[in-house]
C-alpha atoms as a printed R data frame, in Angstrom:
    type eleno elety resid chain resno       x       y       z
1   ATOM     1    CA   UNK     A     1 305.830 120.341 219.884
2   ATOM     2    CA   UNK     A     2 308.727 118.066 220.343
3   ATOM     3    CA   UNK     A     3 310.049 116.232 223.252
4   ATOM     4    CA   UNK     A     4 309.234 117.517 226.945
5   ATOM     5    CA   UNK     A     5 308.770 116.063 230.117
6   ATOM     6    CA   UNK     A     6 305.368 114.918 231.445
7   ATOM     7    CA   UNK     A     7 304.140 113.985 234.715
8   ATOM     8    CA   UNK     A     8 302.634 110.421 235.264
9   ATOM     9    CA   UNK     A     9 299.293 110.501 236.311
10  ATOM    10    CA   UNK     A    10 295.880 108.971 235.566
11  ATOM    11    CA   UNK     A    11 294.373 110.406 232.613
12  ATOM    12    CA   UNK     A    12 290.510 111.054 232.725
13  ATOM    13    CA   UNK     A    13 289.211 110.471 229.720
14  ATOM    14    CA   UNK     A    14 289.098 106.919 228.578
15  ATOM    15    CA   UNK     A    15 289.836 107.820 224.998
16  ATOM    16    CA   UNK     A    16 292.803 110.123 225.363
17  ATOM    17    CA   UNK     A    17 293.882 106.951 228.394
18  ATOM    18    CA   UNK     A    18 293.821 104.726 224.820
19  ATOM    19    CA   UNK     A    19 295.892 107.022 222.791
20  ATOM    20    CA   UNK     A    20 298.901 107.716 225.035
21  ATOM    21    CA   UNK     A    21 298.550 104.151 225.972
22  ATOM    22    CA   UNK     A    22 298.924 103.061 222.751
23  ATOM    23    CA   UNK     A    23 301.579 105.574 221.645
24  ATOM    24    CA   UNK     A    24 303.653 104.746 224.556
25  ATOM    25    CA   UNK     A    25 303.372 100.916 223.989
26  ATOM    26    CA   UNK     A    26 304.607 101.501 220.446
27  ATOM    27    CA   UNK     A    27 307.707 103.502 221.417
28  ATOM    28    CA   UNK     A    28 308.616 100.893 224.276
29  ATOM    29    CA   UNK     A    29 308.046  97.896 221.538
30  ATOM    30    CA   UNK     A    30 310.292 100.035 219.573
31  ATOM    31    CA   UNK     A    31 313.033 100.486 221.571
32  ATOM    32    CA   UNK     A    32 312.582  96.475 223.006
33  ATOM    33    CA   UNK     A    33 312.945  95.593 219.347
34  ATOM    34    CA   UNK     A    34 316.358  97.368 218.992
35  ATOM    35    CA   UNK     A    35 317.473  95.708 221.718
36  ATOM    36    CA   UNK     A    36 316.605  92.311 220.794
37  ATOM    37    CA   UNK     A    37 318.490  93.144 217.855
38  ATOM    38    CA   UNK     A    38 321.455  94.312 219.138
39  ATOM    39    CA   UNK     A    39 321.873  90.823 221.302
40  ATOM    40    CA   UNK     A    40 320.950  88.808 218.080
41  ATOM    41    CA   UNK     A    41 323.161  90.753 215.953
42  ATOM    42    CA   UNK     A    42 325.717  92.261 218.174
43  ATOM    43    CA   UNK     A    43 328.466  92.974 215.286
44  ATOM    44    CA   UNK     A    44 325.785  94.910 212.958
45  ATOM    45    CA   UNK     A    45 324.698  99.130 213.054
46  ATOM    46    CA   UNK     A    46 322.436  98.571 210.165
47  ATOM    47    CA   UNK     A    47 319.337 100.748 210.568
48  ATOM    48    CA   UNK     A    48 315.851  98.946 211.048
49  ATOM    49    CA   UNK     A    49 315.398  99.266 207.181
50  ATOM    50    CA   UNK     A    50 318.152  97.792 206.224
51  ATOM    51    CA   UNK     A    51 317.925  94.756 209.143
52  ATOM    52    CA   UNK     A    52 314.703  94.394 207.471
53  ATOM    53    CA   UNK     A    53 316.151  93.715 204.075
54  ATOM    54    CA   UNK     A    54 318.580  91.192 205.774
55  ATOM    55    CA   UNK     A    55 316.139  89.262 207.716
56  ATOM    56    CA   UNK     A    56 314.567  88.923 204.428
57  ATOM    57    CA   UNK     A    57 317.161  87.589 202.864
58  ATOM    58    CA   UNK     A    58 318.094  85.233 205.292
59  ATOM    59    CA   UNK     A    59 314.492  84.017 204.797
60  ATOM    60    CA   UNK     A    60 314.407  83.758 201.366
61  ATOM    61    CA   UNK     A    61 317.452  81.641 201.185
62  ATOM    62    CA   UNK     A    62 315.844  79.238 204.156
63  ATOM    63    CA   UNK     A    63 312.805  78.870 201.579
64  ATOM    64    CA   UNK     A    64 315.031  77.857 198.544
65  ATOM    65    CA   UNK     A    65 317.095  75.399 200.736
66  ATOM    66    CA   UNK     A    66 313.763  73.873 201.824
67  ATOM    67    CA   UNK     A    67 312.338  73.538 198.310
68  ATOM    68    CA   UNK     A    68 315.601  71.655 197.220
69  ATOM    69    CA   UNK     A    69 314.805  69.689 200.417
70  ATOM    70    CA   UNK     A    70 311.302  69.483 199.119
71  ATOM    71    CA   UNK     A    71 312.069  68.522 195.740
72  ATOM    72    CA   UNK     A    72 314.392  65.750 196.532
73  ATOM    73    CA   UNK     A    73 312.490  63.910 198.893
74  ATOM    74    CA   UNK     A    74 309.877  63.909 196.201
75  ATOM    75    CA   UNK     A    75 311.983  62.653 193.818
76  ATOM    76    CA   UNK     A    76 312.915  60.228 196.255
77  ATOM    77    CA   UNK     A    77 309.418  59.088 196.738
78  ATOM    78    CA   UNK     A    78 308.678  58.569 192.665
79  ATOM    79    CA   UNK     A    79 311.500  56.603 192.655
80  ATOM    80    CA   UNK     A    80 310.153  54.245 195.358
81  ATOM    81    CA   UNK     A    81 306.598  53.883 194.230
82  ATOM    82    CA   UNK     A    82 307.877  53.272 190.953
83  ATOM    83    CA   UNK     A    83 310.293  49.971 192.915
84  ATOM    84    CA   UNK     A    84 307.149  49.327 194.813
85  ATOM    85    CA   UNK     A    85 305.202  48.972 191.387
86  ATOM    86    CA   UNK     A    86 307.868  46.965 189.661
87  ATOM    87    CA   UNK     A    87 308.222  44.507 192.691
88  ATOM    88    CA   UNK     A    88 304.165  44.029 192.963
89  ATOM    89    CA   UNK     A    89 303.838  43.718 189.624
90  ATOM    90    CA   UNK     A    90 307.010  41.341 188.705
91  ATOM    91    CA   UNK     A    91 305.336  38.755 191.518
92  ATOM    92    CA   UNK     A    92 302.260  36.412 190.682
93  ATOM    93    CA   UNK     A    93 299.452  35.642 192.678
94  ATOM    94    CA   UNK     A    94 300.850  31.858 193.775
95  ATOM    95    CA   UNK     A    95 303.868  33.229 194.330
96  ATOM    96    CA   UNK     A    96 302.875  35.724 196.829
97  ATOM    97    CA   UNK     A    97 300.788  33.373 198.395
98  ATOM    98    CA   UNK     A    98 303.850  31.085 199.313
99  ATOM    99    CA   UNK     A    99 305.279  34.079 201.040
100 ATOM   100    CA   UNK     A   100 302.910  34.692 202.580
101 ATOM   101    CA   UNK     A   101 302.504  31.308 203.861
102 ATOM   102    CA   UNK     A   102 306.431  31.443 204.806
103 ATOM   103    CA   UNK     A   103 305.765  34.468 207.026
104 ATOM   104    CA   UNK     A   104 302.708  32.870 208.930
105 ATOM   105    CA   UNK     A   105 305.297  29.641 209.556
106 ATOM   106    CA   UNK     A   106 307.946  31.891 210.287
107 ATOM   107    CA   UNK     A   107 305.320  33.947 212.791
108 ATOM   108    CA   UNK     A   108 304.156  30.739 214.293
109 ATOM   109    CA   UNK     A   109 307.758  29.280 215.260
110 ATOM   110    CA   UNK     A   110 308.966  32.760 216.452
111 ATOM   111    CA   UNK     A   111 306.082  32.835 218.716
112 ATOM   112    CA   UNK     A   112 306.922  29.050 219.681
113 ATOM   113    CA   UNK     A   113 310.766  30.137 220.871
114 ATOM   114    CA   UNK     A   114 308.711  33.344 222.799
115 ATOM   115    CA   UNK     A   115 306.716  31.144 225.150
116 ATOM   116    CA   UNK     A   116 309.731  28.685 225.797
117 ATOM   117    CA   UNK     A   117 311.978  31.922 226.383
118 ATOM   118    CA   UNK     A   118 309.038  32.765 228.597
119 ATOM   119    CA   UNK     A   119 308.858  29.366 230.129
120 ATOM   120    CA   UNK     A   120 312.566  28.957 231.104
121 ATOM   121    CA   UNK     A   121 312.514  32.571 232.711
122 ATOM   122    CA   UNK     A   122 309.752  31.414 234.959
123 ATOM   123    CA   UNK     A   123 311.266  27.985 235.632
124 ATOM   124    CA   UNK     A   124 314.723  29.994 236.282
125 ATOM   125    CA   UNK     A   125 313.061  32.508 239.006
126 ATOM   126    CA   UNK     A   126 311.088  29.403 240.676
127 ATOM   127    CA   UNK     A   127 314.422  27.666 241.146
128 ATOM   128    CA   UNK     A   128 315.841  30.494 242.891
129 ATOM   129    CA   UNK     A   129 313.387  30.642 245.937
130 ATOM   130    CA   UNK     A   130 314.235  26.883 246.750
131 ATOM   131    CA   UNK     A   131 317.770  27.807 247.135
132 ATOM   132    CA   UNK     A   132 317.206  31.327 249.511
133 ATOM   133    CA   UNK     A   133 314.695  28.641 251.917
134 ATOM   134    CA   UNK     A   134 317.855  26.218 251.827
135 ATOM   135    CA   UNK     A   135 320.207  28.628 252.565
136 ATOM   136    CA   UNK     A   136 318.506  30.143 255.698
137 ATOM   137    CA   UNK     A   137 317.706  26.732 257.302
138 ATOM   138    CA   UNK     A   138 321.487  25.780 257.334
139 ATOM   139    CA   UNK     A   139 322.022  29.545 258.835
140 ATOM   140    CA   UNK     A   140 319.316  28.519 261.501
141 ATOM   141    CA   UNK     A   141 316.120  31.461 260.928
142 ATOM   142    CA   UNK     A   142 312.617  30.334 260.807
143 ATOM   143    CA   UNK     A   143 310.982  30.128 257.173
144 ATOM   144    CA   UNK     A   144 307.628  31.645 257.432
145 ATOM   145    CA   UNK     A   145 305.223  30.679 254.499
């Protein structure tokens, strides 16, 4: 029948609504998708086909770059469990146990220098108040407490 001009207007029948509904969403998803195209790819008049193929490509050589990524950072990660193994393993018991008891020192005096950080902060903000009630009874105002 070909191309001709119809007028818009509620169709009756709820199946026949369906089908041109559907046939016109298809032709304006068409033409959208051109368009989308066009901005994305501004430079190329390949047909849909052919965009197809590229868009393809382009995803095909994403996937290999990622399984090199892949592959390396496996690699990477034998390579560390294997260190991991041959540190764990090189250590004994006793000496473990005197790191360990290094760390819980070293824990213990880091906390120690935390609470007298801690203390001298408070000490430094308490000595500040006496000096603002100093200050405005030489300037003559009223100190309320």
């Amino acid at each position: 029948m070909g191309r001709r001009k119809i007028d818009i207007e509620l169709v009756e029948d709820p199946n026949r609504r369906q089908i041109t509904f559907s046939k016109r969403r298809t032709g304006v998803d068409a033409v959208v998708t051109k368009f989308l195209n066009q901005q994305n790819n501004p430079n190329e008049t390949e047909s849909g086909s052919s965009s197809k193929v590229v868009n393809v490509n382009k995803i095909n050589k994403q996937l290999g770059n990622l399984t090199k990524q892949v592959s390396k950072e496996e690699n990477k990660r034998t390579m560390l469990d294997k260190t991991a193994k041959e540190i764990t393993s090189s250590k004994k018991l006793s000496e473990l146990k005197k790191a360990y008891a290094t760390f819980v020192k070293l824990k213990k005096s880091i906390d120690a220098h935390v609470r007298d950080v801690e203390i001298a902060e408070t000490l430094i903000e308490f000595s500040k108040k006496p000096i603002d009630r100093v200050k405005r009874r030489v300037s003559g105002k009223k100190i309320r407490n």
